[in-house]
N, C-alpha and C positions, 0 to 999 in steps of 0.2 A: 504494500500500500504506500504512493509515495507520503512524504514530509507531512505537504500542504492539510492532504485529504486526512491523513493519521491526527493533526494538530484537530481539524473541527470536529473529527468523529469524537476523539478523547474528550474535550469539552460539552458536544453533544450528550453522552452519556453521564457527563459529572451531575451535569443540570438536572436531567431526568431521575437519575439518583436521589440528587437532593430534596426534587421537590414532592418524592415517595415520601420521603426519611420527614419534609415539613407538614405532610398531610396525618400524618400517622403521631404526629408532636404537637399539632397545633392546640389540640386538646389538655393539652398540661399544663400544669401552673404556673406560672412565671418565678424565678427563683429570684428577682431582682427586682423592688417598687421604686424604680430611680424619677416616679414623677415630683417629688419635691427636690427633686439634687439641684442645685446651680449651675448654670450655663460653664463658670470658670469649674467646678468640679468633674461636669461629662467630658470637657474639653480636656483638662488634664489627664483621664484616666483613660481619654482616648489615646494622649501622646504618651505615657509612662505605661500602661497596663501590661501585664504578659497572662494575667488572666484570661485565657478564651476569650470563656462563656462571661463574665463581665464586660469584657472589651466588645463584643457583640451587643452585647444588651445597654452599652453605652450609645453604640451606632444607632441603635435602632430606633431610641428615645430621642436622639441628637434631632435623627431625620422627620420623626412624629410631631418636632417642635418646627424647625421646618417649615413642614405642610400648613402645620397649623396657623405660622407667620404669614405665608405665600394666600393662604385663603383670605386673611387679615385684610392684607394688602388689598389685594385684588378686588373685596367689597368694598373697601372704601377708596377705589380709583375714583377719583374723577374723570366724566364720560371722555372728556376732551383728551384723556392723558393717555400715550403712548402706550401700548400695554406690552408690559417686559417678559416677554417669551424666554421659556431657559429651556427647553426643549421642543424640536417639531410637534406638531399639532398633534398627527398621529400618536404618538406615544402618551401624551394626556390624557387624549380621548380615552385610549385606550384602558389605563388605570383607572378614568372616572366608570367606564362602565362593570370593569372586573369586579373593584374594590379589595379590598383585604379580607371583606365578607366570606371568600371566596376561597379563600386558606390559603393566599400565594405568598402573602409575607413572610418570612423564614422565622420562625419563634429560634427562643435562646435557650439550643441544646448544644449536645454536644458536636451535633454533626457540624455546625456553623465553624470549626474547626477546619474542618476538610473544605469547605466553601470558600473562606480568607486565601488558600492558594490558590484559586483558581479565576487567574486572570483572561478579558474576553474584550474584544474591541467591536466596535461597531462604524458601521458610516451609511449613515441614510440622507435623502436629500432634505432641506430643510428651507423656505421663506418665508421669512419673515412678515408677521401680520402687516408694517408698513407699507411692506415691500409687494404687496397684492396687487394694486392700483396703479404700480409705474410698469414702466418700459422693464424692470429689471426680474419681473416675474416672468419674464421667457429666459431669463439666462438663472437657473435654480441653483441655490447654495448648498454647501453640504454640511453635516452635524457630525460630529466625529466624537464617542467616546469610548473610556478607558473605565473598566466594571474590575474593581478589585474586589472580588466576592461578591457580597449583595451592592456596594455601594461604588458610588462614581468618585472617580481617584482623579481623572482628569478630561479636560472636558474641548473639544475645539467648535469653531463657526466660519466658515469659509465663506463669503457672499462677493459676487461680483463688484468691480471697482470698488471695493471696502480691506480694508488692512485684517490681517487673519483678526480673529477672537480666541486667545489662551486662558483656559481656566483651570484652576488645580486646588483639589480641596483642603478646606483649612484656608486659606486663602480668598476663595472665591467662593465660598457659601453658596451665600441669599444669592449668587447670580447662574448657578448649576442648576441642573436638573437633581430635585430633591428625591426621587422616586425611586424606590428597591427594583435593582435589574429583574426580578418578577413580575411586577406592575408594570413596567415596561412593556412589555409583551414583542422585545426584541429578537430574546430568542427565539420565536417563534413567527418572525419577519424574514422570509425568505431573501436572500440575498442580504441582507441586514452584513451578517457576521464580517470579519475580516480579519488577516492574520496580525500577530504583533508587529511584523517588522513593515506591513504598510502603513500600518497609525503612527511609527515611530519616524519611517522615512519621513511623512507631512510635518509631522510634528517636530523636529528637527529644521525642516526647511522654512520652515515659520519664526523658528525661532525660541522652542519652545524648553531647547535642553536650558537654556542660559536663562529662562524667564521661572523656570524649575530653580535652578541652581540659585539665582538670589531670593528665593521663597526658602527653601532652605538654611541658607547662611543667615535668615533672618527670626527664621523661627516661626514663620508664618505658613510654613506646608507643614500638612497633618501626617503622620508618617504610613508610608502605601507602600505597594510593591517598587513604585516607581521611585519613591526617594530613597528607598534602599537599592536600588538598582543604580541610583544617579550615586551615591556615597560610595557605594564597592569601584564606580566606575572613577571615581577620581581619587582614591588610595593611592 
């Protein structure tokens, strides 16, 4: 079986695993009631923790709060105001109709374990709600992201005549797609998937090892696969 085909089948199968292993879990207690913890508490225990199953159920609250902000917001837009897309249309929709109702949110077991390695890139096309109305919705943007487990580690927006868009969590929060790669309903977007070294080619040509590296040196990237990957790379 060549490289290519071997890399999606393996990730293929982790997924489907998983989401046995979260149907079969979803029913169990939460071993962690982190709704009264502080913003600087989840964040810390997101950047120190070697805890798992803590360190998951830190994420998972992080992004519950989140959603929670991003709905805030959005009811209290003003009609007039711009409204700040962090993922294509598609993929919202998508989670508003699934929901978590639905058991695709990953609960805090132990499988969430095996899930953290298992990194998945995506690249769909993506324009912008301004962007409906002009001349530039025949020329479609692309949405590029980086799934460190359940959660989005790094995030791209490519749109004609506009300078790329770099986003890496920790970092760039409130301006990511807040949504567990289950809600998404990516994996299961045909053609969706792509290999790591073509999200990294782009993402390099954009500019985005060096926009990583001082998010880093600064303390402002959350720690991923990718900033451990950026640190072993510059030993």
């Amino acid at each position: 079986m060549p490289p290519d085909i071997l890399y999606i089948f393996f990730n293929t199968v982790v997924c489907r695993t998983q989401q046995v292993q979260s149907q079969q879990a979803i029913q169990a207690p939460k071993k962690y009631d982190l709704s009264k913890w502080k913003y600087a508490e989840l964040r810390d225990t997101i950047n120190t923790s070697c805890d798992i199953e803590l360190l998951e159920a830190c994420r998972e609250e992080f992004h519950r709060r989140l959603k929670v902000y991003h709905a805030w917001k959005a009811k209290n837009r003003k009609r007039n105001d711009e409204e700040q897309q962090r993922a294509p249309r598609a993929i919202t929709e998508h989670a508003e109709h699934v929901g978590a109702s639905k058991g695709l949110l990953v609960p805090v077991t132990r499988q969430c374990a095996v899930e953290i390695k298992a990194q998945r890139y995506f690249r769909i096309p993506f324009i912008r709600p301004s962007d409906h109305y002009k001349e530039l919705q025949t020329k479609k943007g692309w949405w590029y992201a980086h799934f460190d487990g359940q959660w989005i580690a790094r995030q791209m927006e490519l749109h004609p005549d506009k300078p790329p868009v770099l986003l890496i969590a920790g970092k760039d929060d409130t301006e990511m797609c807040e949504l567990s790669l289950n809600e998404t309903g990516l994996t299961r977007k045909q053609g969706a998937e792509i290999l790591s070294r073509q999200f990294e080619e782009v993402w390099e040509q954009c500019g985005g090892l060096e926009y990583l590296k001082r998010a880093v040196e600064s303390r402002q990237a959350r720690p991923t696969h990718a900033t451990a990957k950026l640190q072993h790379r510059l030993r």
